[in-house]
C-alpha positions in Angstrom: 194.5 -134.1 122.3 190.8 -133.0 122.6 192.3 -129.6 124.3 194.6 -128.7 120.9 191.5 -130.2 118.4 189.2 -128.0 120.4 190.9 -124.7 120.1 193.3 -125.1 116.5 193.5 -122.2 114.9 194.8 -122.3 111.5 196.8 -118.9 111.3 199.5 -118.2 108.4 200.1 -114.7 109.5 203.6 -113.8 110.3 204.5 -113.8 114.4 202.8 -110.9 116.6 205.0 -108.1 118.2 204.7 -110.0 121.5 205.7 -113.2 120.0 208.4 -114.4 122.4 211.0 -117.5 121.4 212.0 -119.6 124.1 215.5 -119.4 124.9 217.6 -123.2 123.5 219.5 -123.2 126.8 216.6 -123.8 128.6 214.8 -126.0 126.0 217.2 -128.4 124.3 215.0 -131.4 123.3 213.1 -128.6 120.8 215.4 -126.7 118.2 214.1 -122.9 117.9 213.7 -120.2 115.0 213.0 -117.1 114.5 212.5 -116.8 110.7 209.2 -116.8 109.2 207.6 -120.2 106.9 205.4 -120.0 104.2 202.8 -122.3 104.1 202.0 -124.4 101.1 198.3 -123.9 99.9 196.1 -126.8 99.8 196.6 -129.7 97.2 193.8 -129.7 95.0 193.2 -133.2 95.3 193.0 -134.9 98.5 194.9 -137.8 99.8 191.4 -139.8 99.9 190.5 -138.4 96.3 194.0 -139.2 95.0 194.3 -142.8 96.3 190.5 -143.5 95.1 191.6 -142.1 91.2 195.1 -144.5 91.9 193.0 -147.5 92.9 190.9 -147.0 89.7 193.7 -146.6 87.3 195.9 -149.9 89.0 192.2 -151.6 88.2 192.5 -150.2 84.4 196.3 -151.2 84.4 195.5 -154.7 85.4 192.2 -154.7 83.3 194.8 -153.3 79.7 197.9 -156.2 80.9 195.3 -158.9 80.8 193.8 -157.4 77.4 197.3 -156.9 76.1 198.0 -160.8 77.8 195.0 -162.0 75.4 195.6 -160.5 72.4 199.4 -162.2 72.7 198.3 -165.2 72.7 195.3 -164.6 69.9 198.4 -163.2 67.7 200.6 -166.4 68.6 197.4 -168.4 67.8 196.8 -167.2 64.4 200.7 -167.6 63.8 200.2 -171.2 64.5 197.9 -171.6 62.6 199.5 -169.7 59.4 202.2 -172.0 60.2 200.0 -175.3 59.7 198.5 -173.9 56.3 202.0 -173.4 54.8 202.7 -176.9 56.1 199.4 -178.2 54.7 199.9 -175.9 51.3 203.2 -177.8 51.1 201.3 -181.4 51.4 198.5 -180.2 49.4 200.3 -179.1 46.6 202.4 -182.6 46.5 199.3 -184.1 46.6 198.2 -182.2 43.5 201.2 -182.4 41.5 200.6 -186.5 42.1 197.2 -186.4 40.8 198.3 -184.3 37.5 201.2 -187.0 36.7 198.5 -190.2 37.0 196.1 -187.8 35.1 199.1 -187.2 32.6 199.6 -191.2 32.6 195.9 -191.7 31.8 195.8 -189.5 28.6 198.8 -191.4 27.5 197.1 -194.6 28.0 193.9 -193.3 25.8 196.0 -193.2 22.7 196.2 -196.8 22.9 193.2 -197.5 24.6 190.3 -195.3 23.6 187.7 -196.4 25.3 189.2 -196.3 28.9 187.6 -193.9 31.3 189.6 -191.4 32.9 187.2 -189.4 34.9 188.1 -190.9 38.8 191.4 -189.1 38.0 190.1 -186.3 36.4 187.9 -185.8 39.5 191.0 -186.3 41.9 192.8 -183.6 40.1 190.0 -181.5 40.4 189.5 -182.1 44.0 193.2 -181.7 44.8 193.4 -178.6 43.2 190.2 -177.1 45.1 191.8 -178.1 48.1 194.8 -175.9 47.2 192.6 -173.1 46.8 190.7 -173.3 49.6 193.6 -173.3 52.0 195.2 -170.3 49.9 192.1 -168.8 50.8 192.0 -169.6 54.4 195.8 -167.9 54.6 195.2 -164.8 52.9 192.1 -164.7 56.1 195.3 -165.4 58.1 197.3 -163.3 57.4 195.0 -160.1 57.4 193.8 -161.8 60.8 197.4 -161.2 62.1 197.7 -157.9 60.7 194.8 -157.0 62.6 195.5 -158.2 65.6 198.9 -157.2 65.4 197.6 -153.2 65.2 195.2 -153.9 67.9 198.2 -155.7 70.2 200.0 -152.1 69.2 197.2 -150.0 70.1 196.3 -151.6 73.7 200.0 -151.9 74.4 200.3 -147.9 74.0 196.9 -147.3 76.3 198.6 -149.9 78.6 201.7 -147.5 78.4 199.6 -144.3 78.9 197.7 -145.7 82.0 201.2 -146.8 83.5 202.4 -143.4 82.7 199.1 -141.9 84.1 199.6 -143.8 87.1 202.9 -143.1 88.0 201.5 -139.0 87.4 199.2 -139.5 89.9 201.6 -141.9 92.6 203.4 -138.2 92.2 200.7 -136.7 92.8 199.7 -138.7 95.9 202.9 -138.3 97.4 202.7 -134.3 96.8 199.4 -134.1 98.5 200.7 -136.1 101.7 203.6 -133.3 102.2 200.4 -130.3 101.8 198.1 -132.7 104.2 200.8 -132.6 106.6 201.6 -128.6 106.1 198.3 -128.0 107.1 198.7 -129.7 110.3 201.6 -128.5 111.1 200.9 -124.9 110.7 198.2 -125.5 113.6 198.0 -122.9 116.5 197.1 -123.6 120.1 196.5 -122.0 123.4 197.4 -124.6 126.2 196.8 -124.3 130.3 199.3 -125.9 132.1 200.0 -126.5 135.4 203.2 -126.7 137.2 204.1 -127.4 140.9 208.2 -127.0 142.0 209.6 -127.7 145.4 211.6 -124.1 146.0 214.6 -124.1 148.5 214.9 -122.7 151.7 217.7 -120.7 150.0 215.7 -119.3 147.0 213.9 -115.5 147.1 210.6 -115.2 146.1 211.4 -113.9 142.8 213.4 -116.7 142.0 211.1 -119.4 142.7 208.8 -117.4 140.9 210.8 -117.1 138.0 211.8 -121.2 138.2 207.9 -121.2 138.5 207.6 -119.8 135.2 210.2 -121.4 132.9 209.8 -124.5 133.9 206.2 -124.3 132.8 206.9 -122.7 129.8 208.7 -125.5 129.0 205.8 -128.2 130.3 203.6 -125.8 127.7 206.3 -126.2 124.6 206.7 -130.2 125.4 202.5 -130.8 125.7 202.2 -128.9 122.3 204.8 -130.3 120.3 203.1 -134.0 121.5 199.9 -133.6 120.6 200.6 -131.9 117.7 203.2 -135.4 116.9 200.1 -137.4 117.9 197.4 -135.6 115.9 198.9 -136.1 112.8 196.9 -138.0 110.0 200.3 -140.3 109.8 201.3 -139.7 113.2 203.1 -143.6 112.8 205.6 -142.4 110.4 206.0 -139.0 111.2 207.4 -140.7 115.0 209.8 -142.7 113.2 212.0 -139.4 112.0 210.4 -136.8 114.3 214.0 -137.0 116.1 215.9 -135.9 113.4 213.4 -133.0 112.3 213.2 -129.9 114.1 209.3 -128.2 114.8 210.4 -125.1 115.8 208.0 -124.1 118.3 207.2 -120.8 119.0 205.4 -119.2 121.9 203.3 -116.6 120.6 201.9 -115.6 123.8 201.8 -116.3 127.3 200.4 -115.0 130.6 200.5 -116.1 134.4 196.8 -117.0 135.1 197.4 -117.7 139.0 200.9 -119.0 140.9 201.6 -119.2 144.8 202.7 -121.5 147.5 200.4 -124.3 149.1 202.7 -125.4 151.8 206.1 -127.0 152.4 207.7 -124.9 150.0 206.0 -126.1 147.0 205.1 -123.2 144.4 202.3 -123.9 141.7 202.4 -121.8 138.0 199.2 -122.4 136.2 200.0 -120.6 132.7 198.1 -120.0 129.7 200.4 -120.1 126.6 199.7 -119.6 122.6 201.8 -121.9 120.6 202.6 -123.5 117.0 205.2 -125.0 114.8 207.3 -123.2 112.4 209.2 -126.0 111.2 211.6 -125.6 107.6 210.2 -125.6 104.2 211.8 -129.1 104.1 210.5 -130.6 107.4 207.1 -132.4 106.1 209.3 -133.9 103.6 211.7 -135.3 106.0 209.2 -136.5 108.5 207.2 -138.8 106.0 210.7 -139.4 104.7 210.4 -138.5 101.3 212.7 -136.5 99.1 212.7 -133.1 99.1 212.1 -132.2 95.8 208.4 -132.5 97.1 208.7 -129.3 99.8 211.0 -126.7 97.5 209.0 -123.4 98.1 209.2 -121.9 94.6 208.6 -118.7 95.5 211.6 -118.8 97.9 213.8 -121.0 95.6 216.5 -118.6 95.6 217.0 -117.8 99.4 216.9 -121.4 99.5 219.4 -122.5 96.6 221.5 -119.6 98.7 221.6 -121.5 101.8 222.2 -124.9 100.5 225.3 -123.4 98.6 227.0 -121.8 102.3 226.0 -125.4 103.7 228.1 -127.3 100.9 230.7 -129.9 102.3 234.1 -130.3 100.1 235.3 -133.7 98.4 238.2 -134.7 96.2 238.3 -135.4 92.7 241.8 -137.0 90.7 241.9 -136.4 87.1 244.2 -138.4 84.5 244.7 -138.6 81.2 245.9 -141.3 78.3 248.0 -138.0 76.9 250.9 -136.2 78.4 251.0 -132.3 78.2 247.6 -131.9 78.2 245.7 -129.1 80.4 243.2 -129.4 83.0 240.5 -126.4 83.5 238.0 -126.9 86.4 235.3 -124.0 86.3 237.5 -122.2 83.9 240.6 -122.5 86.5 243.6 -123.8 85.0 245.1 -127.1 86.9 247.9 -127.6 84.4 248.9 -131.3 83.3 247.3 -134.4 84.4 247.3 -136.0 87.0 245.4 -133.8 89.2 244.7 -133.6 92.8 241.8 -131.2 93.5 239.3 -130.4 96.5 236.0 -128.7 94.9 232.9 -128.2 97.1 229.8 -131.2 96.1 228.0 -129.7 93.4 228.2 -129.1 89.9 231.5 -128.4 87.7 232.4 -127.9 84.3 235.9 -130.1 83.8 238.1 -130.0 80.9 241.2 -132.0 79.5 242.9 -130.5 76.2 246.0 -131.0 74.0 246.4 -129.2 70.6 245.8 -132.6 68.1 242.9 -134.2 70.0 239.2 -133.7 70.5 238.8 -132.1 73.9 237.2 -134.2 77.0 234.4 -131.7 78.2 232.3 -133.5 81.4 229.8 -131.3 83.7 229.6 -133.2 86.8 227.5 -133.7 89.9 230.1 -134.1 92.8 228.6 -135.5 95.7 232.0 -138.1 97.0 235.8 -138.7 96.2 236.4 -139.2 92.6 238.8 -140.2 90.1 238.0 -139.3 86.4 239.6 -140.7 83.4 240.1 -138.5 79.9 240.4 -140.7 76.8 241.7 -137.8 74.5 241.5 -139.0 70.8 242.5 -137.3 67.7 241.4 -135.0 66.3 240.0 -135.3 63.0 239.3 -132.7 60.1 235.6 -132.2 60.9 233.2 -129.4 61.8 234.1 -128.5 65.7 231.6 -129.8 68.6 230.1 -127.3 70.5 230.2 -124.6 67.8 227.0 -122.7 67.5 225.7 -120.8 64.4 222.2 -119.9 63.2 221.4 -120.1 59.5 219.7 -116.9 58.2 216.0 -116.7 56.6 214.5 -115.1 53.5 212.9 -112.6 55.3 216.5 -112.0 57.2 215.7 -112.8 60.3 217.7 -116.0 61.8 216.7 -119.6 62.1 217.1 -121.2 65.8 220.5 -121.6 67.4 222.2 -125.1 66.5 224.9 -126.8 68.1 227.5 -129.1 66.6 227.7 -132.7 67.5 230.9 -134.5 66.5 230.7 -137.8 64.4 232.7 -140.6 66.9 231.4 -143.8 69.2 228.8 -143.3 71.9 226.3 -144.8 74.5 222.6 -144.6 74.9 220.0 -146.9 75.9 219.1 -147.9 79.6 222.5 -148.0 81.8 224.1 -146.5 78.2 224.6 -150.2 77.3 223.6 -149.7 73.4 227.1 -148.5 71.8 226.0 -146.8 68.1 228.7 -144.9 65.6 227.7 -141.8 64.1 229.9 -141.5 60.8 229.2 -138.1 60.0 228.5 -134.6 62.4 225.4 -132.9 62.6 224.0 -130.2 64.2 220.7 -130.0 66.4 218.4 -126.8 67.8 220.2 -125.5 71.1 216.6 -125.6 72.5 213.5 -126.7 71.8 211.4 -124.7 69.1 210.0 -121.6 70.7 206.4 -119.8 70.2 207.9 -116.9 68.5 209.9 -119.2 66.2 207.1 -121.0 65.2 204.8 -117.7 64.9 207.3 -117.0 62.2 206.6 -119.9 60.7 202.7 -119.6 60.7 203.1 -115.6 59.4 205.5 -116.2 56.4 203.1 -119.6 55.4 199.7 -118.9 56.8 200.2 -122.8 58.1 197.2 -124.0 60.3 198.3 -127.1 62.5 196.4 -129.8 63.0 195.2 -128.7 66.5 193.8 -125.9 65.0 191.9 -127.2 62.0 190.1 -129.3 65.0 191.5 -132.0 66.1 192.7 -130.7 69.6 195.4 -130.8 72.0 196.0 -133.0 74.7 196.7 -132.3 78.3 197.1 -134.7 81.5 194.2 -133.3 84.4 194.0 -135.6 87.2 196.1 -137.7 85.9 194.3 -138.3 82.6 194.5 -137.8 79.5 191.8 -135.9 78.0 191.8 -133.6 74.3 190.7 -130.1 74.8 189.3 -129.1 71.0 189.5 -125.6 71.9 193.6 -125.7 72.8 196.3 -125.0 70.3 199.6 -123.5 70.2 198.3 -120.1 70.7 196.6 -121.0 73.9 197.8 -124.4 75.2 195.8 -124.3 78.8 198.2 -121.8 80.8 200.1 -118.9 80.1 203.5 -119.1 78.0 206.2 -116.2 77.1 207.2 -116.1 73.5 210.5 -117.6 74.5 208.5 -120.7 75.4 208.3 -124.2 73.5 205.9 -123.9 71.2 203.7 -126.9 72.4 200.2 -128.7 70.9 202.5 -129.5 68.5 202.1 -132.8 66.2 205.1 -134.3 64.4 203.2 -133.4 61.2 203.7 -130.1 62.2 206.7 -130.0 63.2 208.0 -131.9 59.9 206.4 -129.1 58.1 208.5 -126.3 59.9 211.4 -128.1 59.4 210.5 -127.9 55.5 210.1 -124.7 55.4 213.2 -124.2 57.1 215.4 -126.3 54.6 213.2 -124.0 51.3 213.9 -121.1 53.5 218.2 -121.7 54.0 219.1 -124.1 51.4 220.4 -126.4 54.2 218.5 -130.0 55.1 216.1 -129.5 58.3 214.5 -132.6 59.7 213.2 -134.1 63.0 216.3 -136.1 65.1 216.5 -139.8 64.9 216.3 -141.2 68.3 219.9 -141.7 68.3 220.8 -138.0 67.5 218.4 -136.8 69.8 219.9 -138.7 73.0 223.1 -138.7 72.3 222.8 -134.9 72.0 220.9 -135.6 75.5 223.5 -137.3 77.3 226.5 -135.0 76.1 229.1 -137.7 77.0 227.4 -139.0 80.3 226.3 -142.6 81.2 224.2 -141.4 83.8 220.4 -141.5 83.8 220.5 -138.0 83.5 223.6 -135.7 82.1 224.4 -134.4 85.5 223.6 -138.1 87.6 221.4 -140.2 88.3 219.4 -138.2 90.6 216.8 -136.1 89.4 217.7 -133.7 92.6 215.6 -130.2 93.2 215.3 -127.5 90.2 217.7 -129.2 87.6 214.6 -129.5 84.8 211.5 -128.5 84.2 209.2 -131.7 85.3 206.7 -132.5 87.5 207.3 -132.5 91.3 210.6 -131.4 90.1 211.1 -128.4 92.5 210.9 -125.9 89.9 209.0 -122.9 89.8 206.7 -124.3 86.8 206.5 -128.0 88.2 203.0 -129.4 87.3 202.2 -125.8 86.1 203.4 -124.8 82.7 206.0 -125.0 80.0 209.4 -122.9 81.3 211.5 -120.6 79.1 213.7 -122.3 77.1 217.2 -121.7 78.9 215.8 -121.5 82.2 218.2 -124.1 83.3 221.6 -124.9 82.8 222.8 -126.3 79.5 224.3 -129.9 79.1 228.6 -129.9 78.4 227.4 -130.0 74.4 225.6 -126.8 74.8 222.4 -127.9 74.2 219.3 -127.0 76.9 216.1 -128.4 78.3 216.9 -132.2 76.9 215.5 -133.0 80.5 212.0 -132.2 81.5 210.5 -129.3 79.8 208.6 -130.9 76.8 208.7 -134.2 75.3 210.0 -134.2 72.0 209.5 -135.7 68.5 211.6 -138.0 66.9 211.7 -138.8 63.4 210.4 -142.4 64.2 207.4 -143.5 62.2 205.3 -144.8 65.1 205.9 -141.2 67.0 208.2 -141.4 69.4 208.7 -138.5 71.3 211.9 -138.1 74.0 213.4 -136.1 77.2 210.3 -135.9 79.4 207.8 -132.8 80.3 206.7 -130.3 83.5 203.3 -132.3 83.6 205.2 -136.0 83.8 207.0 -137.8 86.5 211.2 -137.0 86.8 211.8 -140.8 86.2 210.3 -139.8 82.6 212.8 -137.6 82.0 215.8 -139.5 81.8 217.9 -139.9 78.9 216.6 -143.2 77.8 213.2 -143.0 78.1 210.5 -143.0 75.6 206.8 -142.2 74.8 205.1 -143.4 71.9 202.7 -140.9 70.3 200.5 -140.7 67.1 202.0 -138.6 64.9 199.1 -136.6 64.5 198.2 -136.2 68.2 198.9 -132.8 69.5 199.5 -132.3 73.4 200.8 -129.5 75.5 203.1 -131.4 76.8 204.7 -132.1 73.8 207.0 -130.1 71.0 210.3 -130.2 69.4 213.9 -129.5 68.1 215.6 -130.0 64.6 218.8 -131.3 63.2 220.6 -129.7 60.5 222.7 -131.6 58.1 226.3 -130.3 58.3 
């Protein structure tokens, strides 16, 4: 290995004119290419770096659950003991009421008897009384003790969140800067000497043995090079465990004869000289630690690529019924007719219908990936505004307020596994997208509204996997370029409560922030799945980090960059997180600095209502 250490040249220009690809009949065990591979820049943070920052957040993790641990049982403590003073209030107060009645018997008894001294019970009276007092006193401390410690339990429960959050950032992270580490070594360049000796037979020309001479070394050349570049790896261990399913695609960039000739008994030496190096796919580093591939997408080749993976798509079978007879079935806008159906569709993703005139339509997008069968429950149709329909209400100034999109009253599921079943009486309609910059500039120009970022309090932003306030970031100028069709982000639910004010003055129609419930059920659009497409983040569905989009870990995407959800609505998945109408600041969906698990449809973050971060905006609901 000391030969390949000694003389690695780390080259990512394309292949020289001479560059010659060895020929797969005569090199089977090593699969060949002749298409050029971009190689990833550095990580910012090394694996070293990373896993130092990962061992001092688990430290702060473990350091918040036992603070959290200890202010639970301080809370249940001073519950306990509230619970004794009511008992003891109850006992004292009996007490007292006994000492008032033989006090009361006492002044009867002075009528008859003047002279007789009533002062023990007047001083038992007293005494029970102050006793009373004293442990009303000692509750009141209670209670405020509890109501303390109850906002302090609260306030180290949400760091304890944070850091878990933070952590799981930089676990991302880690894993991102494993796929660069191994990049790097793969895009190493060699020149090897080999040496070669073949018996030739009596049969074979000069030429010939020459030529066997040759290739055969060639190959000896390729073989050495692909295993010390296997063994040189940082994590050669793993790598060996799926090196056999990954291809290298070893390339011979040069090679020359250095000397060759027979030494007796027919045997001819080759001693060659060859320039080598890998030029594995964009997906190979991924495979060989054995992570998913989300981690390798080359953004600035995610179209070639999303191009390929659609030729390479296998086919599977999907059955669709209904609980209605003459309905219709439309698949990608291709009629089926009446269920059931029998169709073959390629894995992937497809918009499927069921209709009758009477009933509320059964609209599904739907990650195929195996055989199928997908039940319709078609139920009337009531005389309510339509799902799906979009309108925008129009301004003073007569421009347009954001897109909505109607979502029908009726039964649905959210919550983790959608295992929470919640009624929503009456329809509503909520923003098609989040709030964009030049919606909210319209906002700011018609009011002159300063947000709270602005007026000094900051904006928050995850580097290195914490969380830190930058005074100097607002809206205008969250920490990386945005287009105006952008969420509007450093946003804090103060704000956003105030746009959607001056939307409801501006319109006439109620504006608000969505309830939890409206916000994921608008989320889901129908699915039970963590997110509306599956349960697998996959590669460039959303906007999140180490989400194989082009703005992973980067910056806030157009709104509309990805597909919307069967409602109609877009970026409920990544993106930004979102605020909720919740009092405690709850935001939902997600955001291109967080993890993909944080994105799912369930998940949470709790926020404080005035805290700005840009990672963080919004959407309204409009009351229909």
């Amino acid at each position: 290995m000391s030969n390949i250490k000694s003389r690695r040249i780390m080259n990512r220009k394309g292949l020289p004119a001479l560059a010659l690809i060895l020929s797969p009949a005569l090199f089977t065990p090593v699969a060949l290419a002749n298409t050029e591979t971009q190689i990833t820049a550095p990580a910012a943070d090394s694996v070293a770096s990373i896993d130092a920052k990962l061992d001092h957040k688990r430290s702060e993790v473990k350091q918040l659950e036992g603070t959290v641990r200890n202010d639970q049982n301080r809370l249940r403590d001073l519950r306990n003991q509230s619970d004794s003073l009511d008992k003891k209030a109850e006992q004292l107060d009996a007490k007292r009421k006994l000492a008032q009645r033989n006090l009361d018997e006492q002044y009867n008894r002075m009528i008859d008897d003047p002279d007789l001294d009533i002062t023990p019970f007047q001083k038992q009276y007293q005494d029970s009384w102050k006793e009373v007092k004293e442990n009303q006193i000692a509750k009141l401390a209670i209670q405020q003790d509890i109501q303390e410690q109850t906002r302090v339990l609260k306030s180290n429960n949400a760091k304890k969140q944070r850091a878990l959050d933070e952590l799981e950032i930089l676990g991302e992270s880690r894993q991102e800067a494993r796929v660069l580490r191994l990049q790097e070594e793969l895009a190493a360049q060699d020149s090897l000497d080999v040496i070669h000796t073949i018996t030739c037979k009596m049969s074979m020309t000069l030429e010939a043995c020459a030529s066997q001479g040759k290739t055969l070394s060639m190959q000896k050349a390729v073989n050495n090079f692909q295993q010390q570049l296997i063994n040189g790896f940082t994590e050669t261990d793993i790598v060996k465990q799926h090196v056999d399913s990954v291809s290298l695609n070893i390339h011979v960039l040069d090679s020359a004869i250095i000397d060759s000739g027979f030494n007796g008994s027919n045997r001819y030496t080759t001693k060659l000289q060859a320039s080598l190096r890998a030029r594995p796919n964009s997906t190979a580093a991924c495979q060989l630690l054995g992570l998913e591939n989300r981690y390798c997408i080359e953004q600035s080749n995610s179209s070639s690529l999303n191009d390929k993976i659609k030729k390479e798509k296998k086919w599977v079978g999907i059955t669709i019924r209904s609980n209605r007879h003459e309905d219709n079935v439309t698949v990608n806008g291709v009629n089926y007719g009446s269920t059931p159906v029998d169709v073959m569709l390629p894995a992937g993703q497809h918009q499927i219908t069921v209709e009758k005139s009477g009933f509320e339509p059964y609209r599904r997008q739907m990650s195929l990936t195996k055989d199928i069968t997908v039940w319709a429950d078609l139920k009337e149709q009531e005389n309510r505004p339509k799902p799906g329909k979009k309108f925008s209400d129009r301004l003073g100034n007569n421009q347009l307020a954001p897109q909505m999109v109607v979502i029908g009253s009726g039964n649905f599921h959210i919550g983790k596994d959608a295992a929470k079943n919640v009624t929503i009486s009456k329809a509503y309609s909520i923003g098609a997208t989040p709030v964009t910059v030049n919606q909210f500039n319209a906002f700011v120009a018609s009011t002159g509204y300063i947000t709270e970022a602005e007026k000094g309090a900051g904006c928050n932003a995850i580097n290195g996997g914490e969380t830190k306030r930058h005074q100097n970031q607002n809206w205008r100028k969250p920490g990386f370029e945005q287009s105006k069709n952008a969420p509007a982000v450093c946003i804090s639910k103060n704000d956003a409560e105030t746009y959607a004010q001056w939307l409801t003055k501006q319109t006439g129609f109620k504006y608000a922030l969505p309830t939890e419930a409206q916000w994921e059920i608008a989320a889901r659009a129908g699915s039970k799945d963590a997110y509306w497409w599956g349960d697998d983040i996959g590669s460039g569905n959303a906007n999140t980090g180490w989400g194989g989009s082009t703005w992973a870990n980067k910056s806030t995407s157009p709104v509309g960059s990805f597909g919307a959800n069967p409602y109609g609505v877009y970026d409920t998945a990544g993106n930004v997180w979102e605020w909720t109408n919740a009092k405690s600041g709850i935001v939902r969906g997600g955001a291109w600095s967080f993890a993909p698990t944080k994105a799912k449809a369930y998940e949470s973050l709790e926020l404080n209502p005035s805290t700005s971060a840009n990672y963080t905006g919004f959407r309204v609901v409009r009351e229909l």
